[in-house]
GUMIZA-731813 format. One record per residue (C-alpha): z, x, y; residue number from 1. Coordinates in nm, 3 decimals, decimal comma. Layout:
BEGIN
        z        x        y  kepa
        Z        X        Y   NUM
...
***
This chain:
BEGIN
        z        x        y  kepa
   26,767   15,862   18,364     1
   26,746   15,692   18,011     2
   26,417   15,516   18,121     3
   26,247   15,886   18,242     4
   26,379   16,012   17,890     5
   26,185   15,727   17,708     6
   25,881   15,748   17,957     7
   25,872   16,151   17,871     8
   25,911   16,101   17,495     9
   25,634   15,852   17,478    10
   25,411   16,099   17,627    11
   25,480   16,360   17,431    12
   25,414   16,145   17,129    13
   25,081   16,006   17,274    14
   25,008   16,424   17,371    15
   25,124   16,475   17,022    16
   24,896   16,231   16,862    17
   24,573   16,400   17,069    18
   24,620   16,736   16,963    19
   24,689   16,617   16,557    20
   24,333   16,665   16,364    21
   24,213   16,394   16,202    22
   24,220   16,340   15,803    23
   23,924   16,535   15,562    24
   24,031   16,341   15,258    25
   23,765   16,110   15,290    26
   23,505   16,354   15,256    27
   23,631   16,545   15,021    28
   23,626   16,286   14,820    29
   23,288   16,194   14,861    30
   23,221   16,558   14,835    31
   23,399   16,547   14,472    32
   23,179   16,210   14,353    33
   22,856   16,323   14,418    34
   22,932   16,688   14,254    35
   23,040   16,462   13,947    36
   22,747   16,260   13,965    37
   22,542   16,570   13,966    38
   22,717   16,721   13,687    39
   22,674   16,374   13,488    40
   22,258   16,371   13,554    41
   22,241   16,691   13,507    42
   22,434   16,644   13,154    43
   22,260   16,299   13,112    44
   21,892   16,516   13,142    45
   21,695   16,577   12,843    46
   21,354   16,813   12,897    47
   21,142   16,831   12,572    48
   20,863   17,069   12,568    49
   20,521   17,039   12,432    50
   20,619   17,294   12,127    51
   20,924   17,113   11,996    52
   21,067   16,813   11,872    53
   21,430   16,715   12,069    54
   21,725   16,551   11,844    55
   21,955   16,340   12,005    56
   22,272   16,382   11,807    57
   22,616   16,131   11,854    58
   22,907   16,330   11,675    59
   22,669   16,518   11,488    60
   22,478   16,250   11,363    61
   22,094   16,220   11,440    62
   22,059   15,932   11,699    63
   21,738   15,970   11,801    64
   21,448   16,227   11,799    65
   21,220   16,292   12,086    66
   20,897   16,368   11,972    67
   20,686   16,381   12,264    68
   20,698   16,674   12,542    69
   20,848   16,474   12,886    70
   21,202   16,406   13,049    71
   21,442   16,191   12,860    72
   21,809   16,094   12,933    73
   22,157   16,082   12,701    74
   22,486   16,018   12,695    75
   22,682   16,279   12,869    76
   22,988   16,498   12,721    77
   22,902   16,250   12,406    78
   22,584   16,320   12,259    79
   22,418   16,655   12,242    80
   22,089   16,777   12,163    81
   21,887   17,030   11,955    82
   21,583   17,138   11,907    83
   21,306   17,216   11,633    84
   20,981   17,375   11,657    85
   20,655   17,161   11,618    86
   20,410   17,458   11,595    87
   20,284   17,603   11,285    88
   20,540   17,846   11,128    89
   20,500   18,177   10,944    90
   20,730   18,291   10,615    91
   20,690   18,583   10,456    92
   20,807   18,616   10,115    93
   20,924   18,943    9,986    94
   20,696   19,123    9,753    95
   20,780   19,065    9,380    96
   20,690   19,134    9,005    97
   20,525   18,880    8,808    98
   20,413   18,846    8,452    99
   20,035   18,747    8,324   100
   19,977   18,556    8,034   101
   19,889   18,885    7,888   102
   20,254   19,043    7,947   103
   20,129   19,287    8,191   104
   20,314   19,312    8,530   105
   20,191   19,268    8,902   106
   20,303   19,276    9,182   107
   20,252   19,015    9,429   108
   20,322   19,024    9,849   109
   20,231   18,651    9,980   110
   20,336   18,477   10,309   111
   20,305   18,061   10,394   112
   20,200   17,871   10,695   113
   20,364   17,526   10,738   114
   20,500   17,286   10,952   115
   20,789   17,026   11,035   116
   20,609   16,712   11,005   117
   20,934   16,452   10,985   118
   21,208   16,611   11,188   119
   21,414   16,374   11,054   120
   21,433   16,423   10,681   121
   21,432   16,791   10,808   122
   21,724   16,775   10,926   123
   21,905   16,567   10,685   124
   21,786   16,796   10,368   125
   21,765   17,119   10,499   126
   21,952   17,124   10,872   127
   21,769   17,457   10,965   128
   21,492   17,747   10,923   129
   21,726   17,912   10,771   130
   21,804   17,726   10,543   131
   21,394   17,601   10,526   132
   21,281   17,956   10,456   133
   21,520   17,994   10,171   134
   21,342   17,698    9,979   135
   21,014   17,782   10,075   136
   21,094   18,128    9,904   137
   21,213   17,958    9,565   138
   20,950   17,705    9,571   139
   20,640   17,932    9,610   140
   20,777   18,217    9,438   141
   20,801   17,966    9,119   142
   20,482   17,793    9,124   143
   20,323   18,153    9,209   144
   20,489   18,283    8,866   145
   20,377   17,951    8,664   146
   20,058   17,990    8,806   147
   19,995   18,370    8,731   148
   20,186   18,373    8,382   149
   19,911   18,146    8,285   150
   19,624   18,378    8,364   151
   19,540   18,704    8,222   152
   19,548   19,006    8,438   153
   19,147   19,005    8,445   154
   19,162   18,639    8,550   155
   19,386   18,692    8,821   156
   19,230   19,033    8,969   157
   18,899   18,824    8,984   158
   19,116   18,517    9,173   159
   19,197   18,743    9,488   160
   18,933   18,589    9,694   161
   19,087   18,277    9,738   162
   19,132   18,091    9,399   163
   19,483   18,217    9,351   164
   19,598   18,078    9,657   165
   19,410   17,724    9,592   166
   19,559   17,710    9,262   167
   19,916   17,759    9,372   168
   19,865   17,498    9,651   169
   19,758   17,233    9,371   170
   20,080   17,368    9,147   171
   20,294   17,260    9,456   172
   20,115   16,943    9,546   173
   20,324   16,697    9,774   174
   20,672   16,790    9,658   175
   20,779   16,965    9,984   176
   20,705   16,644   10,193   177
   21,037   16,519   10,082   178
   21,187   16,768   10,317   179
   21,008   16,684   10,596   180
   20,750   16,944   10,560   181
   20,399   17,037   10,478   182
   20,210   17,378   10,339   183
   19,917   17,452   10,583   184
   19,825   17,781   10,347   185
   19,953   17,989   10,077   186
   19,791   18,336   10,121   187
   19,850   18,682    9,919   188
   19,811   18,984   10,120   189
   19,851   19,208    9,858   190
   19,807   19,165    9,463   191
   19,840   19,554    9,266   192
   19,906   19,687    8,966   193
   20,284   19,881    8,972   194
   20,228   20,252    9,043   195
   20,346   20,375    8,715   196
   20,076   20,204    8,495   197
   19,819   20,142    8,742   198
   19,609   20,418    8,649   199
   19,609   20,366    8,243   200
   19,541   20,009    8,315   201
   19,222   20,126    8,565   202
   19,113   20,321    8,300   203
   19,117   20,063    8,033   204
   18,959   19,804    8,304   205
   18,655   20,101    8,347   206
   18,617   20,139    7,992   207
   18,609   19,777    7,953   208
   18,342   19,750    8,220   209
   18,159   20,022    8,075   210
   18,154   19,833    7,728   211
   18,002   19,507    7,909   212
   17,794   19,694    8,081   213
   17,617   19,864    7,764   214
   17,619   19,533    7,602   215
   17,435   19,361    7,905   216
   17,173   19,650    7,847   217
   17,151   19,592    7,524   218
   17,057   19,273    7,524   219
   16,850   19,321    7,814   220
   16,623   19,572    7,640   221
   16,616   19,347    7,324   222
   16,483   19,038    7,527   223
   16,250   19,253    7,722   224
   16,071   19,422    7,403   225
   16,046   19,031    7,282   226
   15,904   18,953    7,655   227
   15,683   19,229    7,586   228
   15,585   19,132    7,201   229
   15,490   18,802    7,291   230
   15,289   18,948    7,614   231
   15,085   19,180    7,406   232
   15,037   18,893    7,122   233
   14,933   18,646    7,391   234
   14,688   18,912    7,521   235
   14,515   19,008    7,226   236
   14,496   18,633    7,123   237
   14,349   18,564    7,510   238
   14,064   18,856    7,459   239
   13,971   18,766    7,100   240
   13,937   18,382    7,227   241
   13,725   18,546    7,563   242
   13,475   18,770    7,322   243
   13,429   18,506    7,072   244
   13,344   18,264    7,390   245
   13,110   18,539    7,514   246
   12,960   18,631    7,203   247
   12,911   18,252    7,203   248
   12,764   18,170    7,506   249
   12,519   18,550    7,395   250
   12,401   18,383    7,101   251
   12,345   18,034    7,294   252
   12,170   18,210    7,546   253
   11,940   18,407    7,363   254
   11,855   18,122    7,167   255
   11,744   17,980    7,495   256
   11,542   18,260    7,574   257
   11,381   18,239    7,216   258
   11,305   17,883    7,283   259
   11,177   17,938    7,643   260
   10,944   18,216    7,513   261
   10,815   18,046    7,199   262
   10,714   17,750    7,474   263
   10,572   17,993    7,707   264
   10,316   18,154    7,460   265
   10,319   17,872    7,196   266
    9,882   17,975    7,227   267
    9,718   18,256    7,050   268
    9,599   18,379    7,392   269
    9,912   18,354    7,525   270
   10,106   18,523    7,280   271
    9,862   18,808    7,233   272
    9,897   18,888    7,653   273
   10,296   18,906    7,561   274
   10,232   19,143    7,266   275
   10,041   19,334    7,510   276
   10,282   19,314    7,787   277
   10,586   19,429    7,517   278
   10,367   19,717    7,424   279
   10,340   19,832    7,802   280
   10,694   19,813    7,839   281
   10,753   20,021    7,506   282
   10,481   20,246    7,653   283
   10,662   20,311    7,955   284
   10,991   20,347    7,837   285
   10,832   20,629    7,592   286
   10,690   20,838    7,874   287
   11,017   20,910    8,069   288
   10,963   21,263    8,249   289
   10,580   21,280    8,072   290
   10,268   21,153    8,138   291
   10,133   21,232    7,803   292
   10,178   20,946    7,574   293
   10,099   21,063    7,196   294
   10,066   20,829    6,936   295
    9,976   20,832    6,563   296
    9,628   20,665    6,472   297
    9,801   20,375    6,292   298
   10,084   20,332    6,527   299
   10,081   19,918    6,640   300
   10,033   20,045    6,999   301
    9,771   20,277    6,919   302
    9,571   19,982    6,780   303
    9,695   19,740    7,052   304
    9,480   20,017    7,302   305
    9,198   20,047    7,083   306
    9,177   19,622    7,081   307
    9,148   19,629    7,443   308
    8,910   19,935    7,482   309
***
C-alpha cells in the first residue's frame, strides 16, 4: 500500500512539473537591457544641423563645441547640450533722439546684421541673445550718438545714403570680436527731424537753399559776362588782325598787278593799245541803257577817237 502511495505521489509530481510554465525572467531581462541601451544611445546622440553651432556642456561648463552640421555622441544623463545659431542675425534697435554738433535733435531708427563667429567666447561673455541684443543696443546706440553729435544736422541729412552707416562701422571697429561676434552692417531705416520742429527747420533748410542757390547764379552770371568780355575782345582783336591781313595781301596784290602791267606795255605801242582798251571799257560802262555816247570836244576820250579816226 505504502509503495502505490509513493508510486502515485511521484506521478503527480512529474504531472505537476508538465503542466508548471516555464520561467519569463530571462527575457524580461533582456527585454529591460536593450530598452536601457536604447535609452543610453538615444541620450548618448548628438544631431547638429547645418544652421547652428552644438555645445557640449559637463555641469554647465563648455566641454566641447560642435561646429560642423553631422551626428556626434556624449556622455549620457552627464553632459547636455545647447545650441546657437550660425546664420546671420537681425537686431533692431528702438528708435531714439540724438543730438548734432549743432544742438538740434533727430531722431534715428537703425537695425544691425551680425553673426556668432566664436561660440565660445560667446558663451562665456554673454551666455545668450538675450543677453547679445542688449549689448549690441548700448554699443551701437553710443557710437551712433558720438558719431552724429559730431556732425551738423546738414552733414548728417546729406550722410543718409550710406556714409552714416560707414562711419559708425569705423567708430566701432573690432571691439565686439571680444564677444565672439562680428557686425555684418549697421543700417538706418529712418533718420527725421521730430514732428514739432520739423517744419521751422524745413523752412530754414529752403531758405538756406534758396540763398545758395542765388549765390551760385550770381556768380554764374558774373563769370559768364567775363566769358563773354573776353569773347567779344578776342573777336574784335581776330577781325582787326583778318582786315589788316587782307588789306595786306590787297595792297601786295595790286602791286603785282601794277608790276605785271607796267611789264606788259613797258612799249609806247603797247601802252597806247591799253589806253585805248581803258577808254573802251570807260566807253561802255558810260552807255548803260543808251547807245548815244556824248562827249565834250576836249574830253581825253573824245581825242582818243579822233587819234584813231
Amino acid at each position: 500500500m505504502s509503495e502505490y502511495n509513493n508510486e502515485k505521489t511521484a506521478g503527480e509530481e512529474k504531472v505537476e512539473r508538465i503542466r508548471r510554465p516555464k520561467s519569463n525572467t530571462p527575457l524580461i531581462v533582456a527585454a529591460i537591457i536593450i530598452f536601457i541601451a536604447i535609452v543610453v544611445l538615444l541620450n548618448s546622440m548628438v544631431v547638429t544641423k547645418e544652421n547652428e553651432y552644438t555645445l557640449i556642456k559637463q555641469f554647465g561648463k563648455v566641454e566641447r563645441i560642435v561646429p560642423n552640421a553631422g551626428l556626434s555622441f556624449r556622455i549620457p544623463f552627464i553632459q547636455t547640450t545647447d545650441t546657437l545659431p550660425k546664420t546671420m542675425l537681425l537686431y533692431d534697435l528702438t528708435a531714439s533722439d540724438v543730438i548734432t554738433q549743432d544742438k538740434k535733435t533727430m531722431v534715428v531708427d537703425s537695425y544691425v546684421l551680425w553673426k556668432i563667429t566664436d561660440p565660445l567666447k560667446f558663451t562665456q561673455t554673454l551666455t545668450s541673445i538675450t543677453n547679445a541684443e542688449g549689448r549690441i543696443n548700448t554699443i551701437v546706440y553710443n557710437s551712433m550718438k558720438n558719431i552724429i553729435s559730431s556732425m551738423t544736422q546738414s552733414e548728417v541729412i546729406s550722410s543718409r545714403d550710406g556714409a552714416l552707416s560707414q562711419a559708425i562701422m569705423q567708430n566701432i571697429g573690432t571691439s565686439v570680436e571680444q564677444y565672439g561676434i562680428r557686425f555684418v552692417s549697421i543700417e538706418t531705416k529712418h533718420l527725421d527731424l521730430p514732428s514739432d520742429n520739423k517744419a521751422a527747420v524745413y523752412e530754414r533748410m529752403i531758405s538756406e537753399r534758396n540763398n545758395i542757390a542765388a549765390s551760385y547764379t550770381a556768380n554764374g552770371e558774373s563769370e559768364a559776362k567775363m566769358i563773354r568780355t573776353k569773347t567779344d575782345n578776342e573777336i574784335v582783336v581776330s577781325v582787326s588782325e583778318a582786315e589788316a591781313q587782307a588789306e595786306k595781301i590787297i595792297a601786295e596784290g595790286e602791286a603785282e598787278y601794277m608790276k605785271i602791267l607796267s611789264e606788259a606795255y613797258n612799249t609806247p605801242d603797247r601802252a597806247e593799245f591799253y589806253t585805248f582798251v581803258r577808254a573802251l571799257d570807260a566807253a561802255k560802262k558810260s552807255m548803260k541803257g543808251d547807245k548815244t555816247l556824248i562827249l565834250p570836244k576836249d574830253s581825253p576820250l573824245a581825242e582818243l577817237f579822233i587819234k584813231v579816226e
